[in-house]
N, C-alpha and C positions, 0 to 999 in steps of 0.2 A: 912511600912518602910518609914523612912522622905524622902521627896525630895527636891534636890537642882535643881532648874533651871535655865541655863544658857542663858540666850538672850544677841544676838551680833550682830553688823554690822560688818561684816568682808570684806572692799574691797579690803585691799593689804595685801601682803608680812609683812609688818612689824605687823600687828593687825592679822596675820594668826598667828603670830611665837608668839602672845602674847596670843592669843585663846588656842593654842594647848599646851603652858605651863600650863594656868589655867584646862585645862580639864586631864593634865599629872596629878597634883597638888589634883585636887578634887577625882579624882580615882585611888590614891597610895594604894597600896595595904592596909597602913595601915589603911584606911577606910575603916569602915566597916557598913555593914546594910544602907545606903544612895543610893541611886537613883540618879544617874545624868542626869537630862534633856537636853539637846543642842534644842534650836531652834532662828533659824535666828531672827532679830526683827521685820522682814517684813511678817514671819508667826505665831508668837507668838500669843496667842490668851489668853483674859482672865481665860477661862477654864483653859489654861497652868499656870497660875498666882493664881489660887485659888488651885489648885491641889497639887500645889508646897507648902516648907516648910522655903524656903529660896530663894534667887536670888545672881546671880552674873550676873552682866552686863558688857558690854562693848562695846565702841563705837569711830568714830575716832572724833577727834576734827575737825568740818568744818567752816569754815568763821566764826573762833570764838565761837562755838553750838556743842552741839552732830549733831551727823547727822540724816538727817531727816527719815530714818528707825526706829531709837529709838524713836524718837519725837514720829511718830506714834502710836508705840508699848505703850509709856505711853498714848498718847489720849484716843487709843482702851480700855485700860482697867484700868483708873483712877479711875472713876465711877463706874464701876459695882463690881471693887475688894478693895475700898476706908475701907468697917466698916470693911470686913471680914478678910481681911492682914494686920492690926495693929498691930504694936511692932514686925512684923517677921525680919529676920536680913536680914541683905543683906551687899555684897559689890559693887566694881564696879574699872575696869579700863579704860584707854583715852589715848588713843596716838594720840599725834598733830606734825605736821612740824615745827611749832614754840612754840606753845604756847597752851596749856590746860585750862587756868583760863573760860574761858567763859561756855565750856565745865563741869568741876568738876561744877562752879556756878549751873547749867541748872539743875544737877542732883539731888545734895544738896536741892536744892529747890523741886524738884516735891516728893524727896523720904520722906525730911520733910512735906509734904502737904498729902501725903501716911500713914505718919507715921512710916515708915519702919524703924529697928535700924541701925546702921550700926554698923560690927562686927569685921572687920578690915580694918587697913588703906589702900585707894585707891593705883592703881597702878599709875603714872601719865610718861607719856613716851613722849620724844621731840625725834624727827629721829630717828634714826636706833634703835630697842632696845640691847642694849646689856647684857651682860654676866648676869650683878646685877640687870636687871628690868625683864630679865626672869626668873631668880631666884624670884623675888619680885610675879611673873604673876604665878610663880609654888605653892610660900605660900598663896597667896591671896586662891587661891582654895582649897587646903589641910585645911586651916581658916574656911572657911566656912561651907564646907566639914563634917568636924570632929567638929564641933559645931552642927548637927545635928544628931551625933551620941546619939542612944540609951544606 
């Protein structure tokens, strides 16, 4: 059965409320056969990264950066999952107080250096998320989700 793994820093309310649409999203009923992972990106381990069939990440924008849980999460496992997770698909969303450019950059980049595809468009969230970014947080997973589908 494929799997989809989900790594996240989740430290507030508003990147909980975005977490909890993407994992609504990835396990709608109308998925089917796919395996959904959760693990935080302070306990993610390459193991979890080669096992898997897919990624959704997600992370808040800090002082401009993903935060430094994710940061880690790629350090941990650049290297050891670099030949064997080429071309697998992934997405990813970022909720920032102002601004996400630095953040979307950080990721573009290591997931290009990965080679990871991306399968659909990023979520990208300034303040509160509302109505249409959780909507956006429920397809992004249902997306990726159902592209794993047998």
């Amino acid at each position: 059965m494929p799997t989809l793994l989900i790594v996240h820093h989740t430290p507030s309310p508003n990147c909980q409320a975005m977490l909890e649409a993407v994992i609504s999203g990835a396990t709608a009923p109308e998925i089917e056969n796919v395996e959904v992972v959760r693990r935080p990106a302070l306990s993610a381990t390459a193991s979890d990264v080669l096992d898997a069939d897919g990624y959704l990440l997600g992370t808040p924008a800090n002082l401009g950066y993903i935060s430094g849980a994710l940061k880690h999460f790629f350090d941990q496992v650049y290297y050891p999952c670099l030949d064997a997770t080429r071309g697998r698909p992934f997405g990813y969303y970022v909720h920032g107080g102002s601004d996400v450019t630095g953040a979307v950059r950080a990721i573009d980049s290591i997931t290009t250096g990965l080679d990871w595809r991306p399968t659909a468009r990023p979520v990208t969230v300034t303040g509160e998320p509302g109505k249409a970014d959780v909507e956006a947080c429920w397809e992004l997973g249902a997306t990726l989700a159902a592209g794993l589908m047998n």
